[in-house]
PDB file with SEQRES, HELIX, SHEET and CRYST1 records, atoms N, CA, C and O in Angstrom:
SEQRES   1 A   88  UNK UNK UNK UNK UNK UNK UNK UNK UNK UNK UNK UNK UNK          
SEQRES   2 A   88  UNK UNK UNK UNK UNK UNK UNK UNK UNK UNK UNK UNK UNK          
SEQRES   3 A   88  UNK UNK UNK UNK UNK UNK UNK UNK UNK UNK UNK UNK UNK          
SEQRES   4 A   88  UNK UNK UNK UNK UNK UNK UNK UNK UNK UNK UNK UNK UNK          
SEQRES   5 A   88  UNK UNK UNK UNK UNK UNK UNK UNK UNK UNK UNK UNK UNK          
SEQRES   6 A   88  UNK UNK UNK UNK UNK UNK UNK UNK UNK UNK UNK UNK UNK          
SEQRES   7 A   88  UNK UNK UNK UNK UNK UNK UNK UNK UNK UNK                      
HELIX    1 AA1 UNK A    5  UNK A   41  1                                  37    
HELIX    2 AA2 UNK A   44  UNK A   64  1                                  21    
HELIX    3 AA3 UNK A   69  UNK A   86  1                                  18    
CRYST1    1.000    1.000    1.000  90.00  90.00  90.00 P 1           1          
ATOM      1  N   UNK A   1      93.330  82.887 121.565  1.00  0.00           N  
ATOM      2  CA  UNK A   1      91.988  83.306 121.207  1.00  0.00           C  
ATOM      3  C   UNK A   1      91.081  83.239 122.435  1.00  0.00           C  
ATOM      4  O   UNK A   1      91.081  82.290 123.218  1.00  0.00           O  
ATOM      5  N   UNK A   2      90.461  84.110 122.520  1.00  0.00           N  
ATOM      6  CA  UNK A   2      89.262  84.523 123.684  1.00  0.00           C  
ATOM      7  C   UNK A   2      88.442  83.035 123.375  1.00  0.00           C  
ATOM      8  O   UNK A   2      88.313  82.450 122.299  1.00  0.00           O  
ATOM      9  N   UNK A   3      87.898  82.625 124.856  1.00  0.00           N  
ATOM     10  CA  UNK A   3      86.791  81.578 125.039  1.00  0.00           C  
ATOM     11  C   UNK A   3      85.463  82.019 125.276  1.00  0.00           C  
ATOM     12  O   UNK A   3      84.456  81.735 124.629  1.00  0.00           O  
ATOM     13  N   UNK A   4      85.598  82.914 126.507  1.00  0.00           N  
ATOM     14  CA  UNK A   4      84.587  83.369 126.937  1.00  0.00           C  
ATOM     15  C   UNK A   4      83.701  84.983 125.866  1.00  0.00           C  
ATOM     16  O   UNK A   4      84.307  85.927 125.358  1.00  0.00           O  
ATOM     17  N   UNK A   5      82.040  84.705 125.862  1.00  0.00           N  
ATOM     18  CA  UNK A   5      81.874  85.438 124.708  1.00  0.00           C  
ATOM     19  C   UNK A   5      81.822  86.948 125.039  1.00  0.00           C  
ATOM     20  O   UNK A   5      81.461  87.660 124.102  1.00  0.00           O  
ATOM     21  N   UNK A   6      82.180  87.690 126.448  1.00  0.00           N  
ATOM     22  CA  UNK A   6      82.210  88.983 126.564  1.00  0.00           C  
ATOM     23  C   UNK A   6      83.964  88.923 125.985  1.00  0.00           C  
ATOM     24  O   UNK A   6      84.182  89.936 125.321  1.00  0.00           O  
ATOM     25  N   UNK A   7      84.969  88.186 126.060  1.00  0.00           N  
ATOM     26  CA  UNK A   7      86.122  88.236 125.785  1.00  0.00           C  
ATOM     27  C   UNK A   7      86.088  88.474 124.008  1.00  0.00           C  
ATOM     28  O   UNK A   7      86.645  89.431 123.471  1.00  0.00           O  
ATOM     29  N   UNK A   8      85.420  87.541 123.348  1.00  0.00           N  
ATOM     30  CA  UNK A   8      85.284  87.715 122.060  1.00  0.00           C  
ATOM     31  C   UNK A   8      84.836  89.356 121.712  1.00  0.00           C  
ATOM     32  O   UNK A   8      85.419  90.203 121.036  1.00  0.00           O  
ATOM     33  N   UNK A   9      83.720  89.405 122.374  1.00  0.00           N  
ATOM     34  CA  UNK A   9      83.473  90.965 121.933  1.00  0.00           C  
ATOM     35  C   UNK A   9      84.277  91.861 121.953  1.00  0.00           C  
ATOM     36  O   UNK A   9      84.581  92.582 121.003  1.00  0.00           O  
ATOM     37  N   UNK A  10      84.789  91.904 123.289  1.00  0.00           N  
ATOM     38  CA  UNK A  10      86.006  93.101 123.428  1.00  0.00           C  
ATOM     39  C   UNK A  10      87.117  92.681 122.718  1.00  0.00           C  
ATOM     40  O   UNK A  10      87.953  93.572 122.872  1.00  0.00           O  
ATOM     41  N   UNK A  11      87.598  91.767 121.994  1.00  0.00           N  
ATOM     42  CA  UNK A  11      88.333  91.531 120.743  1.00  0.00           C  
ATOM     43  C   UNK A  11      87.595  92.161 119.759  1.00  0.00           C  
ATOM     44  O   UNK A  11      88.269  92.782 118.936  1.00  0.00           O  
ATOM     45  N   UNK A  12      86.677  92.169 119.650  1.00  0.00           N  
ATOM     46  CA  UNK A  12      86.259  92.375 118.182  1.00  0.00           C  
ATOM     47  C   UNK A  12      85.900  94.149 118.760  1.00  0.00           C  
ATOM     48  O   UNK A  12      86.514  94.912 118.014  1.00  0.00           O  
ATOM     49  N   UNK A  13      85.478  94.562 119.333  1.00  0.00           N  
ATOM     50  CA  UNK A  13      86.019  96.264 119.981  1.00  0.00           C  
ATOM     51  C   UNK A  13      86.914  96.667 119.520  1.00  0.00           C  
ATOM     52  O   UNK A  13      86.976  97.521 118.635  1.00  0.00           O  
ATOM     53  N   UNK A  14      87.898  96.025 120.131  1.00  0.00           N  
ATOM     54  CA  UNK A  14      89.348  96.701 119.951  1.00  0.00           C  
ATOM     55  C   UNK A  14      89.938  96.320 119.050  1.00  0.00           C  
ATOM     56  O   UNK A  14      91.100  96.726 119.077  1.00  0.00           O  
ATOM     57  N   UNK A  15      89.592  95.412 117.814  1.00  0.00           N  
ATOM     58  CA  UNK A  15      89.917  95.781 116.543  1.00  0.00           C  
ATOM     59  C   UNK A  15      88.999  97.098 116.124  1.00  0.00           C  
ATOM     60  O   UNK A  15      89.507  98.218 116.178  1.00  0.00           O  
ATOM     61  N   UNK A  16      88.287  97.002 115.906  1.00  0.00           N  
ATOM     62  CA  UNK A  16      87.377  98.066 115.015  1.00  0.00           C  
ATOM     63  C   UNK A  16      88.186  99.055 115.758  1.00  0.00           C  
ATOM     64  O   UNK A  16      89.035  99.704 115.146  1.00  0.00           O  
ATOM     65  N   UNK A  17      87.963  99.256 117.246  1.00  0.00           N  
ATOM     66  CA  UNK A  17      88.980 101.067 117.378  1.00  0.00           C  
ATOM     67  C   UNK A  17      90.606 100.754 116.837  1.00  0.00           C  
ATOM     68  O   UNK A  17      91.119 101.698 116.235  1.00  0.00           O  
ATOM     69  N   UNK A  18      91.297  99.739 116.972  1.00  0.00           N  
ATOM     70  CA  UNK A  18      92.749  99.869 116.466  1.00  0.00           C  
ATOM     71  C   UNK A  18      92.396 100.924 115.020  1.00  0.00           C  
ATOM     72  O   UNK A  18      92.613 102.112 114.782  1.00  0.00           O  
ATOM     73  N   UNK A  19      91.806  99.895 114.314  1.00  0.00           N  
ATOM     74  CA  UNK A  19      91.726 100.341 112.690  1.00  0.00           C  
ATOM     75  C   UNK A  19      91.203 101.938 112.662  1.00  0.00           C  
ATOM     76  O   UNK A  19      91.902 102.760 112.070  1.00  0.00           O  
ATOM     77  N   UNK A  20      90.111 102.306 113.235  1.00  0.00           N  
ATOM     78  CA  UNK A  20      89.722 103.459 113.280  1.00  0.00           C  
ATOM     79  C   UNK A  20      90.742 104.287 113.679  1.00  0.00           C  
ATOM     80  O   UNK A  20      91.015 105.254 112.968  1.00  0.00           O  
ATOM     81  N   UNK A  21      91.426 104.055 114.810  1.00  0.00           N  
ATOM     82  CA  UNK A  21      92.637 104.905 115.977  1.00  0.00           C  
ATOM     83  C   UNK A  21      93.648 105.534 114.172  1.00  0.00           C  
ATOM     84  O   UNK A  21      93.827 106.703 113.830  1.00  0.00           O  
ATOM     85  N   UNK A  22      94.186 103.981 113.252  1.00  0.00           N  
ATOM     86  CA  UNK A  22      94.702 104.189 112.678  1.00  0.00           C  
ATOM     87  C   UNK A  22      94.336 104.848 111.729  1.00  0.00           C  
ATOM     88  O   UNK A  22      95.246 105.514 111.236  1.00  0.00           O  
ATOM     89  N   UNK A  23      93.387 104.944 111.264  1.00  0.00           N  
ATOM     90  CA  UNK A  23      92.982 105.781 110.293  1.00  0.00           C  
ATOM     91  C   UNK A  23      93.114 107.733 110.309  1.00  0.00           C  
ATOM     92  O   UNK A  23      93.565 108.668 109.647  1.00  0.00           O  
ATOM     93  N   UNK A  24      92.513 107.488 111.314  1.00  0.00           N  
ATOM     94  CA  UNK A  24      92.651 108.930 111.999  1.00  0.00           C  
ATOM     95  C   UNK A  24      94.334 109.595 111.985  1.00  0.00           C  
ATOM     96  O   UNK A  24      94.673 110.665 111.481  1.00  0.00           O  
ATOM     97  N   UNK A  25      95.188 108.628 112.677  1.00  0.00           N  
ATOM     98  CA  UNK A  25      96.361 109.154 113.017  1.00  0.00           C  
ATOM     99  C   UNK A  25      96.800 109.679 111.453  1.00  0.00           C  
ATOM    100  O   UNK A  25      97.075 110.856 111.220  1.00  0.00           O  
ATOM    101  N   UNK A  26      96.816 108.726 110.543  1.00  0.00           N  
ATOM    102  CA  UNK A  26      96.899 108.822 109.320  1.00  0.00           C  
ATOM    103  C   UNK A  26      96.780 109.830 108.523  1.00  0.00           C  
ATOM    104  O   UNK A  26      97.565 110.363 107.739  1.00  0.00           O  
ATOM    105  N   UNK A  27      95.566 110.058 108.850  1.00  0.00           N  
ATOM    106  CA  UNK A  27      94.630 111.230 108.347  1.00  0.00           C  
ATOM    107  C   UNK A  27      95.533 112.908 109.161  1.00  0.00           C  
ATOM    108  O   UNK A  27      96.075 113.913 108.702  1.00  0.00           O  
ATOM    109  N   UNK A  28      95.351 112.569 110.006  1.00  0.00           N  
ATOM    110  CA  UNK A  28      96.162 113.773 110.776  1.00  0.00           C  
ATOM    111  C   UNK A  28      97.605 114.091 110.731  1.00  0.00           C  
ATOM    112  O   UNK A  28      98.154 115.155 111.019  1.00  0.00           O  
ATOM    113  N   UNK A  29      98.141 112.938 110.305  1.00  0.00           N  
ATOM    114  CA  UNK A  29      99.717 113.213 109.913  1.00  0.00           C  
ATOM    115  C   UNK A  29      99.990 113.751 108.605  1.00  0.00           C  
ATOM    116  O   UNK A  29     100.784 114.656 108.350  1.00  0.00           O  
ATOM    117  N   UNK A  30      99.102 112.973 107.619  1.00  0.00           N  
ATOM    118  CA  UNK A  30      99.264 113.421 106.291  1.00  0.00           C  
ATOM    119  C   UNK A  30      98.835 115.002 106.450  1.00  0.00           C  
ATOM    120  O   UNK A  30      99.555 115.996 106.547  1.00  0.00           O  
ATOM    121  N   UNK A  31      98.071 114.935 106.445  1.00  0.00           N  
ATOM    122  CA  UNK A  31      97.689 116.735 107.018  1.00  0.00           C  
ATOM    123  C   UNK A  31      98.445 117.728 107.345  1.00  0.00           C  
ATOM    124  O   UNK A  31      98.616 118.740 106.665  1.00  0.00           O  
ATOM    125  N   UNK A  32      99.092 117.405 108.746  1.00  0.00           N  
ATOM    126  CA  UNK A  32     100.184 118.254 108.648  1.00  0.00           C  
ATOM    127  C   UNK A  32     101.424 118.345 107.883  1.00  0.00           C  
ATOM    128  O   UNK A  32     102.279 119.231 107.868  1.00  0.00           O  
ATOM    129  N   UNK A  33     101.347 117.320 107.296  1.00  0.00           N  
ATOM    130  CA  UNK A  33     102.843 116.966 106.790  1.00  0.00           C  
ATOM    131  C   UNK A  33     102.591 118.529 105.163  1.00  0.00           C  
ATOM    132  O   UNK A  33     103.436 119.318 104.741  1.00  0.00           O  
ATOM    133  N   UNK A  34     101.145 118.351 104.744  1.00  0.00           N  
ATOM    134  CA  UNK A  34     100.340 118.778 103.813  1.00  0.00           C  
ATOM    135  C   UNK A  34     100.532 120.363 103.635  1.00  0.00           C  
ATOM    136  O   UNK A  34     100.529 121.045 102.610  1.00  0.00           O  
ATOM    137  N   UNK A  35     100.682 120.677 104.835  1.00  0.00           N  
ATOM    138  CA  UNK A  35     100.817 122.287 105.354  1.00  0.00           C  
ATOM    139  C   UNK A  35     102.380 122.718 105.492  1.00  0.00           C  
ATOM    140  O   UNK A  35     102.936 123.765 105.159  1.00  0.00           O  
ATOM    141  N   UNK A  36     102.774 121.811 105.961  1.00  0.00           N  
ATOM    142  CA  UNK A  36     104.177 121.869 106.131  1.00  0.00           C  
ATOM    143  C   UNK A  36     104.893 122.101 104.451  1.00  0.00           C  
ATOM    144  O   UNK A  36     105.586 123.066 104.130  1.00  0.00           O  
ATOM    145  N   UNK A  37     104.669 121.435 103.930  1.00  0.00           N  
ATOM    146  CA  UNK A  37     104.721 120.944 102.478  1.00  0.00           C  
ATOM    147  C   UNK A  37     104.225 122.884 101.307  1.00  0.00           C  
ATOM    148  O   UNK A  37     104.715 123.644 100.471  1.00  0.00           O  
ATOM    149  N   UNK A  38     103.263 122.725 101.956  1.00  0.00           N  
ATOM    150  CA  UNK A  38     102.747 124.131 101.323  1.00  0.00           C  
ATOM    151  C   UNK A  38     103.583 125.312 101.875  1.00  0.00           C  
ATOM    152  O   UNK A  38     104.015 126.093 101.027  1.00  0.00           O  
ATOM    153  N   UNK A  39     103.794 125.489 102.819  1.00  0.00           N  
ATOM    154  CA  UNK A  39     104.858 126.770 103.181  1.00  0.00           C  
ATOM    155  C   UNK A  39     105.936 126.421 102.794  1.00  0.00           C  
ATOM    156  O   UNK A  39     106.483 127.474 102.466  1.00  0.00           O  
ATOM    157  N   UNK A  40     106.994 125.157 102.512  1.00  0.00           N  
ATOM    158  CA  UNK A  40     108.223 125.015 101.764  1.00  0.00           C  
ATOM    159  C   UNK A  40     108.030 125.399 100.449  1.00  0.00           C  
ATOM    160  O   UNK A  40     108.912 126.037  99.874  1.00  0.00           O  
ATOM    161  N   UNK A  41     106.805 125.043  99.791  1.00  0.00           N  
ATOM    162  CA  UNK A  41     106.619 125.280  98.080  1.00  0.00           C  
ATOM    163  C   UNK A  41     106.079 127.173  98.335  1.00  0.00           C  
ATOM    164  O   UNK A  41     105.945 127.959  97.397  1.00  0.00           O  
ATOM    165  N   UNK A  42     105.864 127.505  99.746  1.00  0.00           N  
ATOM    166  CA  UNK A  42     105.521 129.093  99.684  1.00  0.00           C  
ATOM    167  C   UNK A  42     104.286 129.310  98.617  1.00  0.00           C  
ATOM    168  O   UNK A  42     104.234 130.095  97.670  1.00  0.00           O  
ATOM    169  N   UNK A  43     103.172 128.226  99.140  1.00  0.00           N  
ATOM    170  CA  UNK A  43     102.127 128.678  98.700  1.00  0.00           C  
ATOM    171  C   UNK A  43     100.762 128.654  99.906  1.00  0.00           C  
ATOM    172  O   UNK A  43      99.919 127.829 100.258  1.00  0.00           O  
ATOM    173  N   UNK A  44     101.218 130.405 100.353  1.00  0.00           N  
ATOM    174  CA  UNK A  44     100.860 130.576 101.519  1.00  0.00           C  
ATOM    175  C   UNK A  44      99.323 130.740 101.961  1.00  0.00           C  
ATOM    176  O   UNK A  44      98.853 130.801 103.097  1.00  0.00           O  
ATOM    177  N   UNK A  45      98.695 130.791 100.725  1.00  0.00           N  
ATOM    178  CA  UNK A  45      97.267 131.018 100.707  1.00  0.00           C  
ATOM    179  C   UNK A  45      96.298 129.813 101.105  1.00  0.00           C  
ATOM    180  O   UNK A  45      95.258 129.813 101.764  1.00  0.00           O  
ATOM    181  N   UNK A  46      97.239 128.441 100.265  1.00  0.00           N  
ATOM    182  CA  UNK A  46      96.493 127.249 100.245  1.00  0.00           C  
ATOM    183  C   UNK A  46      96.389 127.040 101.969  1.00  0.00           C  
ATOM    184  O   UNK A  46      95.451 126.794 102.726  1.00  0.00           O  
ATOM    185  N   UNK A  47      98.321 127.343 102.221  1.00  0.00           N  
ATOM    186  CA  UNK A  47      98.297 126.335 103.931  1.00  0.00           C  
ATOM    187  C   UNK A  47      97.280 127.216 104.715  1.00  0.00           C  
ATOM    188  O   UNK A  47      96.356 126.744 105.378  1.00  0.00           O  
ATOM    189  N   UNK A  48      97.493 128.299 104.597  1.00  0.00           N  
ATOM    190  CA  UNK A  48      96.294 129.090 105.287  1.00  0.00           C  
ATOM    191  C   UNK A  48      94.990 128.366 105.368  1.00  0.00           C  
ATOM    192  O   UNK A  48      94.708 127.975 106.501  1.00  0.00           O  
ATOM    193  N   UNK A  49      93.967 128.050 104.241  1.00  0.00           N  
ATOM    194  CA  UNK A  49      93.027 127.825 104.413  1.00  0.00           C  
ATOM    195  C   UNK A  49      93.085 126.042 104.878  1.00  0.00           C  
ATOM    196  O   UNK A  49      92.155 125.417 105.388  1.00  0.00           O  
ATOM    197  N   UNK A  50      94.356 125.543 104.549  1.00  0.00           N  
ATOM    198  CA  UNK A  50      94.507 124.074 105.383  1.00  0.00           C  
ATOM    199  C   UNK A  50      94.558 124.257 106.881  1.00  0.00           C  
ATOM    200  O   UNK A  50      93.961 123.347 107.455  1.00  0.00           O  
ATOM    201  N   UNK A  51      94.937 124.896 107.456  1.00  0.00           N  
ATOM    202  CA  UNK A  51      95.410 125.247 109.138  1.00  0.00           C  
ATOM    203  C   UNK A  51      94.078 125.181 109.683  1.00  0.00           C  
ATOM    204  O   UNK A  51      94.042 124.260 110.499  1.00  0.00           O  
ATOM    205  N   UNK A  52      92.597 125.963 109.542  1.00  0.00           N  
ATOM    206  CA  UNK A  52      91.357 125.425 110.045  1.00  0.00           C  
ATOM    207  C   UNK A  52      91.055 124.046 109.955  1.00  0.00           C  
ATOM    208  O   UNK A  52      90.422 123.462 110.833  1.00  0.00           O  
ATOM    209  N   UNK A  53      91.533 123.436 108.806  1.00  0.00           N  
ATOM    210  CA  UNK A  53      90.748 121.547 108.423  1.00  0.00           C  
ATOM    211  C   UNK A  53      91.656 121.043 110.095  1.00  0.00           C  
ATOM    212  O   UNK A  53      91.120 120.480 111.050  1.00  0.00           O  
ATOM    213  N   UNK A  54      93.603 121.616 109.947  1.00  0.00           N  
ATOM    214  CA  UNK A  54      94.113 121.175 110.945  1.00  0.00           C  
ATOM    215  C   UNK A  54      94.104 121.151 111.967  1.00  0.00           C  
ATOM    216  O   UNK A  54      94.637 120.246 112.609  1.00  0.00           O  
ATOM    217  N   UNK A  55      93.319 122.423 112.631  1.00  0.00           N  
ATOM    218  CA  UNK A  55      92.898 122.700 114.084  1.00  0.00           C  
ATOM    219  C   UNK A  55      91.782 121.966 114.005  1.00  0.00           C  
ATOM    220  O   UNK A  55      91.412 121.889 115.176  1.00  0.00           O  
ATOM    221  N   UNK A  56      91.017 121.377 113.334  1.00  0.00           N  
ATOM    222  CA  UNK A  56      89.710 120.924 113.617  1.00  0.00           C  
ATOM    223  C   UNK A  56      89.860 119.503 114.080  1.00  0.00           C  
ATOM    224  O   UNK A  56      89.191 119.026 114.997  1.00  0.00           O  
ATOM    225  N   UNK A  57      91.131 118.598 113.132  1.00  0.00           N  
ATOM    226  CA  UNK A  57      91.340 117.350 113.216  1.00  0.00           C  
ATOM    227  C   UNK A  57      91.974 117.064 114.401  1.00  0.00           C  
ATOM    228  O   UNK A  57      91.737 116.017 115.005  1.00  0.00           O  
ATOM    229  N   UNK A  58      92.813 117.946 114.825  1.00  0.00           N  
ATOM    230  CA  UNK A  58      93.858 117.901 116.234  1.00  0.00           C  
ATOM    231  C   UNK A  58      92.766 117.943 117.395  1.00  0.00           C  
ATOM    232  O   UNK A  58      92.490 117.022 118.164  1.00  0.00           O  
ATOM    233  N   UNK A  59      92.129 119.390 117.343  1.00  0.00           N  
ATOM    234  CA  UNK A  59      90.977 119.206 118.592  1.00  0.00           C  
ATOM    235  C   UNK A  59      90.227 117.983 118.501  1.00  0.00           C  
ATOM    236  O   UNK A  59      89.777 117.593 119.579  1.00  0.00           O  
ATOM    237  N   UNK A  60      89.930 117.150 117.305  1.00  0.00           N  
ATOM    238  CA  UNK A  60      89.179 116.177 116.921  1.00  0.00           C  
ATOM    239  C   UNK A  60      89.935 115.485 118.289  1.00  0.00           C  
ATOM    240  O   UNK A  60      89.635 115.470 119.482  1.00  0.00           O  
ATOM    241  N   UNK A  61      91.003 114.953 117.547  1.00  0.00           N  
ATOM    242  CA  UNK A  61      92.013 114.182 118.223  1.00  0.00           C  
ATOM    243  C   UNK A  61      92.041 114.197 119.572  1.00  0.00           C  
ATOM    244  O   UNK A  61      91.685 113.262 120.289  1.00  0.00           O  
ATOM    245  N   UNK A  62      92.563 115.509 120.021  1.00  0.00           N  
ATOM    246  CA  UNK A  62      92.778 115.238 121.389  1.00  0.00           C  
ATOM    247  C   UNK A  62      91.075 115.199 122.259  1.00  0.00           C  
ATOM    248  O   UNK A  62      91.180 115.227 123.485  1.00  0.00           O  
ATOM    249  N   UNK A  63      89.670 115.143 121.735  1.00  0.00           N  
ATOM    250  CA  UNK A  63      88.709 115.291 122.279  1.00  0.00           C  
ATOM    251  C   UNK A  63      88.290 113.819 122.457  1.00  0.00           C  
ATOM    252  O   UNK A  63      87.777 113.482 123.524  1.00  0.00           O  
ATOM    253  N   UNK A  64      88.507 112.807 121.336  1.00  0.00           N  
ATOM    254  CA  UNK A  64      88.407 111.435 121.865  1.00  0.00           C  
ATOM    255  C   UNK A  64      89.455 110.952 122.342  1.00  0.00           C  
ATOM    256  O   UNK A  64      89.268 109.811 122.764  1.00  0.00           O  
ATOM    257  N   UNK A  65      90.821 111.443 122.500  1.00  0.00           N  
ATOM    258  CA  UNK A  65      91.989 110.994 123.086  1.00  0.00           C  
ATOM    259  C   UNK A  65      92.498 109.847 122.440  1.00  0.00           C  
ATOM    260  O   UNK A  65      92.603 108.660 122.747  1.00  0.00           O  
ATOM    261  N   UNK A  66      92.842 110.676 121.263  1.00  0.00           N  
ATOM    262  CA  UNK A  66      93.927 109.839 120.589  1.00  0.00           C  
ATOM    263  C   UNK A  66      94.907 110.607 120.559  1.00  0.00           C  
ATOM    264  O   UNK A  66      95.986 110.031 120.427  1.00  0.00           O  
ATOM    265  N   UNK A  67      94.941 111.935 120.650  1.00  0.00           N  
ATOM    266  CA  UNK A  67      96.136 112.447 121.218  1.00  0.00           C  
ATOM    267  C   UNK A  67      95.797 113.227 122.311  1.00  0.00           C  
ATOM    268  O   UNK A  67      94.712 113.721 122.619  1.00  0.00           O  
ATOM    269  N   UNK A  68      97.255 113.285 123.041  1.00  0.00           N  
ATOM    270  CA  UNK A  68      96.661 114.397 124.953  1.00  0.00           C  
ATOM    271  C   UNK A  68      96.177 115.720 123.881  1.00  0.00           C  
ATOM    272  O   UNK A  68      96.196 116.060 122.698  1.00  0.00           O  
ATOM    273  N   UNK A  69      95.810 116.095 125.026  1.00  0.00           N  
ATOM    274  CA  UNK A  69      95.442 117.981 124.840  1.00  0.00           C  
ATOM    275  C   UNK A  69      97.153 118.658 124.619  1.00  0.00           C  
ATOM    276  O   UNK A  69      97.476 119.398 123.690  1.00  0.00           O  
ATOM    277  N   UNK A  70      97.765 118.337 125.354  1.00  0.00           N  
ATOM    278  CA  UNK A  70      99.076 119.740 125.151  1.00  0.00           C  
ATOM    279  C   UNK A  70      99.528 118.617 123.825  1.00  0.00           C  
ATOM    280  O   UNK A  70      99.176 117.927 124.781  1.00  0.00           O  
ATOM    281  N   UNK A  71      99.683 118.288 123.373  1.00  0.00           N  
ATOM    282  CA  UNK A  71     100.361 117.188 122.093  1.00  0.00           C  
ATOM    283  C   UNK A  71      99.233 118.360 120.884  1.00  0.00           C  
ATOM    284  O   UNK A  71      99.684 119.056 119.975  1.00  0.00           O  
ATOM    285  N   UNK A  72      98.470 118.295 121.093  1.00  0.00           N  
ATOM    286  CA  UNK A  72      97.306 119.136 119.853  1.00  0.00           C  
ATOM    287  C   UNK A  72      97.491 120.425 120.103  1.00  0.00           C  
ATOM    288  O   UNK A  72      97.455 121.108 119.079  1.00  0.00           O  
ATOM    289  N   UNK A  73      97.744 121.230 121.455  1.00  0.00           N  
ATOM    290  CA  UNK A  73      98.459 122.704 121.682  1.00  0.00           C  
ATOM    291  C   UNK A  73      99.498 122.324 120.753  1.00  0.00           C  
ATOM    292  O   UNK A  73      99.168 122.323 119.567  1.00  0.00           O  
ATOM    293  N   UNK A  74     100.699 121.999 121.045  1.00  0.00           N  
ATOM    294  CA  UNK A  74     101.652 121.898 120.312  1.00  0.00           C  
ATOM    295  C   UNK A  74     101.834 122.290 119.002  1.00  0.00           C  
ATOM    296  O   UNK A  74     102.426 123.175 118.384  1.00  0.00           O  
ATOM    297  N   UNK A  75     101.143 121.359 118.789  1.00  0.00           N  
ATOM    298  CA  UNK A  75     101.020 120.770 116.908  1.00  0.00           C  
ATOM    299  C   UNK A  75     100.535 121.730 115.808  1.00  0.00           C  
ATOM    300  O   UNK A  75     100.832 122.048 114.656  1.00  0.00           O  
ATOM    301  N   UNK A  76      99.195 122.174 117.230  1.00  0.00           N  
ATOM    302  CA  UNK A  76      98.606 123.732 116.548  1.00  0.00           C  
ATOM    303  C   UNK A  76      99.635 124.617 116.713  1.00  0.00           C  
ATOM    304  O   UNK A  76     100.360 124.746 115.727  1.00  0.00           O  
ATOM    305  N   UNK A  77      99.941 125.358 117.826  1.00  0.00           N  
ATOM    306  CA  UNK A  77     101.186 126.321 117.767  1.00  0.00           C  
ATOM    307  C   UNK A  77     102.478 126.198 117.020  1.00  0.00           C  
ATOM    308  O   UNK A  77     103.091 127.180 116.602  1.00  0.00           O  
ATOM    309  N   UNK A  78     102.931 124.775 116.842  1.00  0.00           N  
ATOM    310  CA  UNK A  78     103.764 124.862 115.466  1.00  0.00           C  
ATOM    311  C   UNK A  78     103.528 125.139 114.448  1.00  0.00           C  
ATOM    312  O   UNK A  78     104.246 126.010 113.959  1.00  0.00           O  
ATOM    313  N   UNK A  79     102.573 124.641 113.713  1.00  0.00           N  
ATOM    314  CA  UNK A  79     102.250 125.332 112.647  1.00  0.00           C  
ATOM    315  C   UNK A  79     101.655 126.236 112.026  1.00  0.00           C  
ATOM    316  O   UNK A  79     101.785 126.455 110.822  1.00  0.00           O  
ATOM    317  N   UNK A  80     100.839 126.935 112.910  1.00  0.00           N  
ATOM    318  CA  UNK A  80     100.578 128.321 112.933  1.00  0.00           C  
ATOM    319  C   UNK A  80     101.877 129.282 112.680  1.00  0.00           C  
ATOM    320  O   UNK A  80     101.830 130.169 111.828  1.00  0.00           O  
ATOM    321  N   UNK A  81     102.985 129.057 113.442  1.00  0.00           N  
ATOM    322  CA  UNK A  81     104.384 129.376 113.799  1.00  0.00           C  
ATOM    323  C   UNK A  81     104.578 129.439 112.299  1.00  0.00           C  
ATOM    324  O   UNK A  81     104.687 130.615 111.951  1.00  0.00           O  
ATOM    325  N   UNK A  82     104.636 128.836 111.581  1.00  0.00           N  
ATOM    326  CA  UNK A  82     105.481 127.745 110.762  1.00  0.00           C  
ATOM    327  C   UNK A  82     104.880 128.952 109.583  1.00  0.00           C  
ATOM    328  O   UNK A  82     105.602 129.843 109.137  1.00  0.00           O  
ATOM    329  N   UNK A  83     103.200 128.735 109.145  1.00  0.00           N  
ATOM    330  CA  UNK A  83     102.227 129.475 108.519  1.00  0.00           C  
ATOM    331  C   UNK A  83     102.743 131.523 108.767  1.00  0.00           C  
ATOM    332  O   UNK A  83     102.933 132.386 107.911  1.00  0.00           O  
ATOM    333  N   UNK A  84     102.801 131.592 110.207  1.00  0.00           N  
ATOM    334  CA  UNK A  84     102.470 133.174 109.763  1.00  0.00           C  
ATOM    335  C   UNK A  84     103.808 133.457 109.693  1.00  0.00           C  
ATOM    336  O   UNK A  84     103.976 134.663 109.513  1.00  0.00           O  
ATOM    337  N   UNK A  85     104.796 132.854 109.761  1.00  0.00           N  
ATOM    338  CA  UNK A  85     106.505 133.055 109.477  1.00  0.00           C  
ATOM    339  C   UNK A  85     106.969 133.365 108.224  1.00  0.00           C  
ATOM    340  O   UNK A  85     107.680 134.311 107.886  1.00  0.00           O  
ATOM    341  N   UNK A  86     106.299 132.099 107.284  1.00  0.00           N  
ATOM    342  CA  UNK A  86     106.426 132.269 105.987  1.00  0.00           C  
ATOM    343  C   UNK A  86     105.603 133.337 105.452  1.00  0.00           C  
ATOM    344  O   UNK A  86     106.274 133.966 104.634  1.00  0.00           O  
ATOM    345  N   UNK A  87     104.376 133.828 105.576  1.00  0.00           N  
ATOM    346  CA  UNK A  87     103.485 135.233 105.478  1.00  0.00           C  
ATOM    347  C   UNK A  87     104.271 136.577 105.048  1.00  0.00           C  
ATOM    348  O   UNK A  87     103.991 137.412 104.188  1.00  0.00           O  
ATOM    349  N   UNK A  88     105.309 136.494 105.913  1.00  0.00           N  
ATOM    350  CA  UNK A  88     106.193 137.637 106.121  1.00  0.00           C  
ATOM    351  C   UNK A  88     107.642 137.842 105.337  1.00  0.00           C  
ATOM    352  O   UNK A  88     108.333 138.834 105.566  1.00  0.00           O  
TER     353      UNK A  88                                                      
END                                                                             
C-alpha cells in the first residue's frame, strides 16, 4: 500500500481508469460480437444499422487509446467485410 499521499492518489486514478478501461472494452466486444451474431441469424438490416453505433465505439476507442488506431481500422474493415458479404 502507497504511503506517500500523491502515491495514494494515483492508486485511486488508476483504479477508477482500470474499471472504466473495463467497461468500455466490454461494451465494445459485446458489440461486435452483436453484429457478428446478426449476419449469422442473416438479419441484415438490424447489423447494418449496428455497424454506425460500431464505428463510433472503435473510433471512441482508439481516440482515448484503449485501442491503437490500425486495431479499430481493422475491426471496422472486418466487419463491414463481414456486413456487405452477407447483403449479397
Amino acid at each position: 500500500m502507497p504511503i506517500i499521499k500523491s502515491a495514494k492518489k494515483a492508486l485511486r486514478q488508476s483504479a477508477r481508469r482500470r474499471s472504466r478501461n473495463i467497461q468500455q472494452t466490454k461494451k465494445l466486444k459485446s458489440l461486435l460480437k452483436e453484429v457478428k451474431k446478426l449476419v449469422l441469424l442473416e438479419k441484415k438490416n438490424e447489423a447494418e444499422k449496428l455497424l454506425s453505433q460500431a464505428y463510433k465505439y472503435l473510433d471512441k476507442a482508439a481516440k482515448t487509446g484503449l485501442i491503437k488506431k490500425n486495431t479499430a481500422s481493422r475491426n471496422k474493415s472486418r466487419i463491414t467485410k463481414l456486413v456487405l458479404k452477407s447483403r449479397q
